[in-house]
C-alpha positions as a Markdown table, in Angstrom:
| # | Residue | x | y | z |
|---|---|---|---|---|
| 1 | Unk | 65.9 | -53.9 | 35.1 |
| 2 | Unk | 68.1 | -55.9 | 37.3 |
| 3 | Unk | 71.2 | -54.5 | 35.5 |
| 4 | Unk | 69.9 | -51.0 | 36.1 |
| 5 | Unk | 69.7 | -51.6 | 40.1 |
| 6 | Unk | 73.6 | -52.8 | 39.7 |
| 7 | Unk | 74.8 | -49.8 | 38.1 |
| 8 | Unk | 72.4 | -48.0 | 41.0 |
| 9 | Unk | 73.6 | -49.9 | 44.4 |
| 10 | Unk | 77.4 | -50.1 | 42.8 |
| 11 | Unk | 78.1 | -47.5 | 41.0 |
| 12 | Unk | 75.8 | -45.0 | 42.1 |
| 13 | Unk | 75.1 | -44.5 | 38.4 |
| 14 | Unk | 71.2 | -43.6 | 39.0 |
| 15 | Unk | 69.3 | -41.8 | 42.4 |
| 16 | Unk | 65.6 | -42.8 | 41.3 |
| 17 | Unk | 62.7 | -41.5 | 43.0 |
| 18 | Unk | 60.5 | -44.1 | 45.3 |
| 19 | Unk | 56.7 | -45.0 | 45.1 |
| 20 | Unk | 55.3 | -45.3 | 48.8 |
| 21 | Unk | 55.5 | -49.3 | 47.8 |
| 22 | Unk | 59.8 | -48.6 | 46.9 |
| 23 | Unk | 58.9 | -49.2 | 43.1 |
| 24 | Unk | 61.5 | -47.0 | 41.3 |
| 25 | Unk | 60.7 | -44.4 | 38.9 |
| 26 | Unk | 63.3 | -43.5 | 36.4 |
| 27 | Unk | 63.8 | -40.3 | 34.9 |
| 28 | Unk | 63.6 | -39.4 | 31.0 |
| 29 | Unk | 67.2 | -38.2 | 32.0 |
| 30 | Unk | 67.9 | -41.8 | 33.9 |
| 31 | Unk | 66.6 | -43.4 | 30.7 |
| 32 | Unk | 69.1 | -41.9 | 28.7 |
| 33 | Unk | 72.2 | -42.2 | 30.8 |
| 34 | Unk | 71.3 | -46.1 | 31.2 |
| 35 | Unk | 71.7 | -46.2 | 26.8 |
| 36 | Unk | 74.7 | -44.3 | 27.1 |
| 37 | Unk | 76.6 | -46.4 | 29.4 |
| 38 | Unk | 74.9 | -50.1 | 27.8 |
| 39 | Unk | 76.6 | -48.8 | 24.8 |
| 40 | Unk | 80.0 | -47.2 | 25.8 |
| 41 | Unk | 80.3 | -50.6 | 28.3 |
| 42 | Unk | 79.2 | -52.9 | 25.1 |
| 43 | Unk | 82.2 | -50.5 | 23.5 |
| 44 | Unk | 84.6 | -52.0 | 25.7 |
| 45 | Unk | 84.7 | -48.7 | 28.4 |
| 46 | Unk | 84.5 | -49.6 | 32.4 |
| 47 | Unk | 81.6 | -49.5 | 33.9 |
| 48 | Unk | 82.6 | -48.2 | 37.1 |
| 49 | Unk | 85.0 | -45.4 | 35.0 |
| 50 | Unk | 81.7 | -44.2 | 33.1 |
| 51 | Unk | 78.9 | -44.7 | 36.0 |
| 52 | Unk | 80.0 | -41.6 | 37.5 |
| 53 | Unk | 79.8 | -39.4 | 34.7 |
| 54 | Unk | 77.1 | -36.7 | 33.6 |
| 55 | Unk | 74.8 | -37.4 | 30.9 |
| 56 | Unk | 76.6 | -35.1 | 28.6 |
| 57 | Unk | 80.2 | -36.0 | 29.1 |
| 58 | Unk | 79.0 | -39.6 | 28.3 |
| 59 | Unk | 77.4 | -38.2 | 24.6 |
| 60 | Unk | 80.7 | -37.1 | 24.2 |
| 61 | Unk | 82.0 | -40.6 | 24.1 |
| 62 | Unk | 79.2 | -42.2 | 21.9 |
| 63 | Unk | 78.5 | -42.0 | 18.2 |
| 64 | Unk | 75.6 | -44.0 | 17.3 |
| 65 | Unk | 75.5 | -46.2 | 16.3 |
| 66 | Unk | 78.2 | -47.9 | 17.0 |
| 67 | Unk | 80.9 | -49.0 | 14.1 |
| 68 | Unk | 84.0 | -49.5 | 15.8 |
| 69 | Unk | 86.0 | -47.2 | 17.5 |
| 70 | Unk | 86.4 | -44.1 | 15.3 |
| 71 | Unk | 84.2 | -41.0 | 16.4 |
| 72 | Unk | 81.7 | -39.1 | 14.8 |
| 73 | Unk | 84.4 | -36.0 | 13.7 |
| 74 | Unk | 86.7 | -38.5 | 12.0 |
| 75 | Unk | 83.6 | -39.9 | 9.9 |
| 76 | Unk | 82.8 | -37.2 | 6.9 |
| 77 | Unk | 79.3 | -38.5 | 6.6 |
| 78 | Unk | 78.5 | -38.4 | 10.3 |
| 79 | Unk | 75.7 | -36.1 | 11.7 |
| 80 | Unk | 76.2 | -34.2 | 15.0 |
| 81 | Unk | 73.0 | -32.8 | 16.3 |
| 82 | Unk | 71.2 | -31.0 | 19.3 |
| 83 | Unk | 68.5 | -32.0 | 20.5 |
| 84 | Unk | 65.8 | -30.2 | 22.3 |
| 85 | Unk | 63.0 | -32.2 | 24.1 |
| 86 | Unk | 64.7 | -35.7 | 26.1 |
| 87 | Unk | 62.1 | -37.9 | 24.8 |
| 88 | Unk | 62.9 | -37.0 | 21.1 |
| 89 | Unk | 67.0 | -37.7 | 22.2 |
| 90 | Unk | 66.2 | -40.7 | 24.2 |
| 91 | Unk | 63.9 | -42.0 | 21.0 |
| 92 | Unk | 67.4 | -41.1 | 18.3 |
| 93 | Unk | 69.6 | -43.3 | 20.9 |
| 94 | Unk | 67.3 | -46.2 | 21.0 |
| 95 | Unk | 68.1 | -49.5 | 19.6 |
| 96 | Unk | 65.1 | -49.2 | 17.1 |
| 97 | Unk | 66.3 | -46.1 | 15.9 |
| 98 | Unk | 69.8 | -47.0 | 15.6 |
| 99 | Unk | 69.2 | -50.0 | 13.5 |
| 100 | Unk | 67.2 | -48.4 | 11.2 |
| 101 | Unk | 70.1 | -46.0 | 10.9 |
| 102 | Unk | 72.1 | -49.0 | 9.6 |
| 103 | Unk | 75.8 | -47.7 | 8.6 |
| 104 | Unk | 75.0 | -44.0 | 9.2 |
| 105 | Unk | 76.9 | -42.6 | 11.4 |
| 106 | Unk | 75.2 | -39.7 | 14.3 |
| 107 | Unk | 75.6 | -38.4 | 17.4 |
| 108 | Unk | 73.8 | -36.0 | 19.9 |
| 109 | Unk | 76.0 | -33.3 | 21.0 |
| 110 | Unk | 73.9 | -31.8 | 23.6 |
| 111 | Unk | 69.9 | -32.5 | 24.8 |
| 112 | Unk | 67.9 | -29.7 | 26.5 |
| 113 | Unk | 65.0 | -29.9 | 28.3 |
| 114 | Unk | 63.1 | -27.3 | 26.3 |
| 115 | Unk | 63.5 | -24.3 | 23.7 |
| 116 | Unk | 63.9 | -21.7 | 27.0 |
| 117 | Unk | 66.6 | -23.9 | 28.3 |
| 118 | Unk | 68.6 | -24.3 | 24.6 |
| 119 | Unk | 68.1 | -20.1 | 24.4 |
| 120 | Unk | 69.8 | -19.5 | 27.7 |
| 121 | Unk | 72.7 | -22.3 | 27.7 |
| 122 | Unk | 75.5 | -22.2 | 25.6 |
| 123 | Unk | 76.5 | -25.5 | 23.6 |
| 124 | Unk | 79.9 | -27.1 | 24.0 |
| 125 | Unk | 80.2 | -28.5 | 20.9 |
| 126 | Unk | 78.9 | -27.2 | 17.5 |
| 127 | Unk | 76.0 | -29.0 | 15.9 |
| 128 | Unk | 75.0 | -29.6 | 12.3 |
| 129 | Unk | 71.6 | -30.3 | 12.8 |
| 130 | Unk | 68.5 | -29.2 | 15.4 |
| 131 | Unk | 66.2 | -31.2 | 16.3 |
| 132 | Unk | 63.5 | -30.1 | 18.3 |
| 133 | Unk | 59.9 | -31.6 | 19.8 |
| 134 | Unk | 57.4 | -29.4 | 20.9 |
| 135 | Unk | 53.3 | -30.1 | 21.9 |
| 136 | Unk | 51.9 | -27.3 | 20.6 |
| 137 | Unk | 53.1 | -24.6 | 17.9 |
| 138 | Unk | 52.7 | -21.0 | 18.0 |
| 139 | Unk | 53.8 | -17.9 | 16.6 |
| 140 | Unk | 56.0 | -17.7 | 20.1 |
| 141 | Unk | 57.3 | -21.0 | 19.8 |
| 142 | Unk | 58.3 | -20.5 | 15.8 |
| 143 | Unk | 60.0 | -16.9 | 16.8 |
| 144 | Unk | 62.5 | -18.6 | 19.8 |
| 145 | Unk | 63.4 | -21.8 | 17.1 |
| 146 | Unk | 64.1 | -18.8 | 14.6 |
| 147 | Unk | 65.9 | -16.8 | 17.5 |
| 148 | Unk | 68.1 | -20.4 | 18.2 |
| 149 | Unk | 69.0 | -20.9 | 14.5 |
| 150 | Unk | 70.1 | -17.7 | 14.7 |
| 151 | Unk | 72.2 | -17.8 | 17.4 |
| 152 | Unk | 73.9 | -21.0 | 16.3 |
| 153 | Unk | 73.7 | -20.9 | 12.9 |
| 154 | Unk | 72.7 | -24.7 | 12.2 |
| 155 | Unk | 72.3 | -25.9 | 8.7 |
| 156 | Unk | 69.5 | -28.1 | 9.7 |
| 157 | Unk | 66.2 | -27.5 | 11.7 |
| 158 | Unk | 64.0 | -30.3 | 12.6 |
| 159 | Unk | 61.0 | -29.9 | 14.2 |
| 160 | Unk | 57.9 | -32.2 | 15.6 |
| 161 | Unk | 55.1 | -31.0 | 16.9 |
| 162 | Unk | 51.7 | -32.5 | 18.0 |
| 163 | Unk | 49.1 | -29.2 | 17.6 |
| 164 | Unk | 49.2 | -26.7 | 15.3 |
| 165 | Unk | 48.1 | -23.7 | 13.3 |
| 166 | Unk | 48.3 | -24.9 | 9.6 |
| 167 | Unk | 49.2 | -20.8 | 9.1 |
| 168 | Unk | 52.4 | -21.8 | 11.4 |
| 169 | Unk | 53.0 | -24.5 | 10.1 |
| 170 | Unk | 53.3 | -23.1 | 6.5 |
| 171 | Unk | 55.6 | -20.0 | 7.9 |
| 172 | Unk | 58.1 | -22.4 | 9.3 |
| 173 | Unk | 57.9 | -24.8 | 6.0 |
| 174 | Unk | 58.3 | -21.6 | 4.3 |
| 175 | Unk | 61.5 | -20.3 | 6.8 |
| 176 | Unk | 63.3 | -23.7 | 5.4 |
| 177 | Unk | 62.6 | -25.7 | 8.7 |
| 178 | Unk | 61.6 | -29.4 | 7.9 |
| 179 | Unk | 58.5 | -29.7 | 9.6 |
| 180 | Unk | 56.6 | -33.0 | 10.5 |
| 181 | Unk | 53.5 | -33.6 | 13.3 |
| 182 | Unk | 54.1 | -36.6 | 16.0 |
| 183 | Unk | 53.6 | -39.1 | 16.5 |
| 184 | Unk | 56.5 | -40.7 | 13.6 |
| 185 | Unk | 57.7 | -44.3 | 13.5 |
| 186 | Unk | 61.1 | -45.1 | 14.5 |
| 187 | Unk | 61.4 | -45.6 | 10.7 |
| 188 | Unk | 60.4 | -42.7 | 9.7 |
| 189 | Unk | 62.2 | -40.6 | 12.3 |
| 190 | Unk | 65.4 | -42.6 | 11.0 |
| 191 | Unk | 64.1 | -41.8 | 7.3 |
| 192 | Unk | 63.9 | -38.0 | 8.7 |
| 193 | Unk | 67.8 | -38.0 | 9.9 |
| 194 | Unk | 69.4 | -39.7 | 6.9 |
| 195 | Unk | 67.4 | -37.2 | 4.5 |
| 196 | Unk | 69.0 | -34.5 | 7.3 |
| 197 | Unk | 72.7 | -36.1 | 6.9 |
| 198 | Unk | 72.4 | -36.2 | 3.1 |
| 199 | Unk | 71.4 | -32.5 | 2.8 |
| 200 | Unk | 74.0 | -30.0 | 2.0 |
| 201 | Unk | 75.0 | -29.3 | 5.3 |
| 202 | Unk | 77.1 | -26.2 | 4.2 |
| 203 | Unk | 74.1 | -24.7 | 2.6 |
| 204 | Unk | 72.5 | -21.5 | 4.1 |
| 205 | Unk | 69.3 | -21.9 | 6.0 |
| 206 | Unk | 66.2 | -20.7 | 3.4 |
| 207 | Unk | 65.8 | -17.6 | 5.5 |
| 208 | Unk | 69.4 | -16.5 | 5.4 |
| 209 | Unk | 69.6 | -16.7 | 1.6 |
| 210 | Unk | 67.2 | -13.9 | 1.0 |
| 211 | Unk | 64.2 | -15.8 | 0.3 |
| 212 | Unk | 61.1 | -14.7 | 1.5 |
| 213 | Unk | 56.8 | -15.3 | 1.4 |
| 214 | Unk | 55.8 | -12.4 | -1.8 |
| 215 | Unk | 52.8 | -10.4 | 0.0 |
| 216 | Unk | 49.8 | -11.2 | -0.5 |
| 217 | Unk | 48.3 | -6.8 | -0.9 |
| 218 | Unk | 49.6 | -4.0 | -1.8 |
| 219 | Unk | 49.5 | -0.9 | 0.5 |
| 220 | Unk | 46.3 | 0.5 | -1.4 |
| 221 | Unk | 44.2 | -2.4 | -0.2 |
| 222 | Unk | 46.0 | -2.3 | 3.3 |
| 223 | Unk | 44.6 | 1.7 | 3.7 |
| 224 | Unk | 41.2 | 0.5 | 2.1 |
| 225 | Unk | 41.2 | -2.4 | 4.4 |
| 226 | Unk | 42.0 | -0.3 | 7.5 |
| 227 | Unk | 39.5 | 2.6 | 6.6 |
| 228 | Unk | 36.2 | 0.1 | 7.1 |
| 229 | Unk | 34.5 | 0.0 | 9.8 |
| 230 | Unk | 32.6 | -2.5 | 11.2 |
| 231 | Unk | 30.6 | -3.3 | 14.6 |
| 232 | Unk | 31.6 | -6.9 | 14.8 |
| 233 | Unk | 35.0 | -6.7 | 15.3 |
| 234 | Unk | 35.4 | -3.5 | 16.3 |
| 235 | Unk | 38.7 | -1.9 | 14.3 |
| 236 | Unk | 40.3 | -5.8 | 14.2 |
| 237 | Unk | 40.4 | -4.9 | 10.3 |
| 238 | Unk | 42.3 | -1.5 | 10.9 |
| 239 | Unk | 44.5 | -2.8 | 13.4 |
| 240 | Unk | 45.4 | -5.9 | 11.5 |
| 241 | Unk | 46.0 | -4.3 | 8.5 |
| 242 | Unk | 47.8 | -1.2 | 10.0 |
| 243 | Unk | 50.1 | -4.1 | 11.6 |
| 244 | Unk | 50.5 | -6.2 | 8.2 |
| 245 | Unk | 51.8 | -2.4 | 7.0 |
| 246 | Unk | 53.9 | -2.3 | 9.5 |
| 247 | Unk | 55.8 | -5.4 | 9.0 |
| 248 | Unk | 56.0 | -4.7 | 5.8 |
| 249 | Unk | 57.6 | -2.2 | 6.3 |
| 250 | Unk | 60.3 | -3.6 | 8.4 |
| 251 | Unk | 60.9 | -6.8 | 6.1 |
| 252 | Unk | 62.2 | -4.1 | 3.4 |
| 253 | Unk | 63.9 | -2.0 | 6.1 |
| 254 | Unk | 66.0 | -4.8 | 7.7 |
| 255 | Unk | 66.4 | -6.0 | 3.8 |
| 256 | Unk | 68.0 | -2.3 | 3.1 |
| 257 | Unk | 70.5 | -2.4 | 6.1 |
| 258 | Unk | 74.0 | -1.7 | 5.7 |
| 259 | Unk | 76.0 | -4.5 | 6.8 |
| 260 | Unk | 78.9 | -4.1 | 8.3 |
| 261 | Unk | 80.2 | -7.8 | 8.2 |
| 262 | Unk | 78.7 | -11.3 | 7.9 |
| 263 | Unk | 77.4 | -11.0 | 10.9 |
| 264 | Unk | 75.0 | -8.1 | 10.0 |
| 265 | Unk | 74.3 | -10.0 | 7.6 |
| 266 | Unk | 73.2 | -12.9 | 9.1 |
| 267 | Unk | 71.3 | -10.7 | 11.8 |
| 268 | Unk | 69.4 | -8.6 | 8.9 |
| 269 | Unk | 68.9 | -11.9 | 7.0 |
| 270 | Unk | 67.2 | -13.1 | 10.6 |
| 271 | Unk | 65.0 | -9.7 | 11.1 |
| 272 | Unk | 64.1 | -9.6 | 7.7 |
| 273 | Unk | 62.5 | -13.2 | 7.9 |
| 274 | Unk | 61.2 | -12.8 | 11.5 |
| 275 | Unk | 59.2 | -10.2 | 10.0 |
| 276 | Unk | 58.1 | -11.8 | 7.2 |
| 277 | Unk | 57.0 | -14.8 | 8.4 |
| 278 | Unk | 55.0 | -12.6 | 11.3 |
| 279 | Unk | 53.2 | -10.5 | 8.4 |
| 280 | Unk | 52.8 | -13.8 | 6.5 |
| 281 | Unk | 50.7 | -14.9 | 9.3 |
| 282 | Unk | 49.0 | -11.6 | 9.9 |
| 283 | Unk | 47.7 | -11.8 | 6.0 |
| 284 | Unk | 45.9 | -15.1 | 7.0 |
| 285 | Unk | 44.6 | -13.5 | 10.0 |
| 286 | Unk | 43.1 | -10.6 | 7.3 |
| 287 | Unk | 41.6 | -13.4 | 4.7 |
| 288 | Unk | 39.7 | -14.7 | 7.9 |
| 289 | Unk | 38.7 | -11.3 | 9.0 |
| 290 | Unk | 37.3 | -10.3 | 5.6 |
| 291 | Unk | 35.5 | -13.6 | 5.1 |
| 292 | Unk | 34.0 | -13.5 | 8.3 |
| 293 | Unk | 32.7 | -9.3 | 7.5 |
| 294 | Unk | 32.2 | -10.4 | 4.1 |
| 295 | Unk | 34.8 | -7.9 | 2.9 |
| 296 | Unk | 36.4 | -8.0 | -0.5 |
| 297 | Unk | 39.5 | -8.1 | -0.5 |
| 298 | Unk | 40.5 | -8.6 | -4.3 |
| 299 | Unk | 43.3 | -5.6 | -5.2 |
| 300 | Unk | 42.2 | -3.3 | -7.8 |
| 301 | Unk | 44.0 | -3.7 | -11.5 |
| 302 | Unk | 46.0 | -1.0 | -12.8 |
């Protein structure tokens, strides 16, 4: 701590917020400044040169961990990654982490504060791999990761989450995203980035290659679905169905685009899965439905 309060009163490295008894409180963004400049001052850089200097200029400098003095882009088997959530980056630039990384070369490229932030900020260098924390999981939250893969075209998504829909859950899996509920060990988060490094990083994510959930009933047992009535839930079965239809619809729609270039590709390739994954959901939502009603809804042979 005391070296903290140098770099503060000298080098006005830090501006920590007070207690009323003028106990500091440092940020998760002071946190990770103070490991960037122990390790680029440990790497032989001034103190007083680097104090000055924004959390993501100093990033720039670093490649964890630390093996000399050639960078991440002159290392072949080096991972470059954004980051979304600064507890999840400050926890990849620990010591703990780090060490359990042994030999294998990383480094974070750029750290946002949360998914809204990533979506509206452009990234100054390109990343390999995404890593991204959230609390809770939704059918919002999977939508704006598939909107930022998108956009940036990474080869790898990471994400942890601490709630979640097991429906979600098994969209995303099924999207190509590696998908794992926190709280990990340092271990196993380091286990989780080497597996990341030695994946084909070229590769194509799942959802860009075509692949996509099989549906679950046909559009005969969609009309029969959305033809009952009930007095429970209303027309929930109509509407759901009718919706399920819908999707369907547009999954084969965006899949029968023309494409112009790769990158109508890439955007019908998103739509298509966006789509899919929602009405993968949706048919979930329809098994609960009919168990609930007690409806069958087995699709007739022939």
């Amino acid at each position: 701590m005391s070296t903290l309060r140098v770099w503060e009163t000298r080098h006005n490295a830090f501006t920590p917020s007070k207690t009323e008894g003028q106990q500091r409180l440092y940020s998760e963004q002071d946190l990770s400044k103070a490991r960037l400049l122990k390790q680029l001052s440990q790497e032989g850089h001034s103190i007083s040169a680097i104090a000055p200097l924004d959390v993501s200029h100093l990033r720039r400098l670093c490649t964890l961990p630390s093996t000399g003095s050639a960078r991440a882009e002159e290392s072949p088997t080096a991972l470059t990654m954004t980051v979304v959530g600064l507890g999840l980056a400050n926890r990849i630039e620990s010591i703990p982490v780090a060490s359990a990384m042994g030999a294998h070369r990383y480094r974070v490229t750029a750290v946002f504060d949360d998914l809204k932030s990533a979506q509206h900020s452009p990234l100054e260098a390109s990343s390999q791999a995404l890593l991204i924390k959230v609390n809770s999981l939704q059918d919002s939250v999977f939508a704006d990761i598939q909107a930022l893969v998108a956009k940036h075209t990474f080869a790898q998504t990471v994400v942890l989450y601490h709630f979640a829909p097991e429906v979600v859950v098994q969209a995303m899996r099924g999207a190509g995203l590696v998908v794992r509920r926190d709280p990990i060990a340092d271990a196993e988060l380091a286990e989780l980035l080497q597996s990341v490094l030695f994946s084909p990083m070229d590769a194509a994510p799942q959802w860009a290659s075509g692949a996509a959930t099989q549906r679950k009933y046909s559009d005969q047992t969609l009309r029969r679905m959305a033809g009952i009535s009930t007095d429970v839930l209303c027309e929930c079965p109509k509407h759901v169905a009718e919706l399920i239809a819908q999707l369907a619809s547009f999954e084969q729609y965006s899949d029968e685009c023309l494409n112009k270039n790769n990158e109508d590709a890439q955007l019908h390739a998103y739509l298509r899965a966006i789509s899919g994954s929602a009405r993968a959901v949706f048919e979930n939502a329809l098994e609960r439905i009919a168990a609930h009603e007690g409806i069958d809804l087995t699709e007739p042979k022939g």
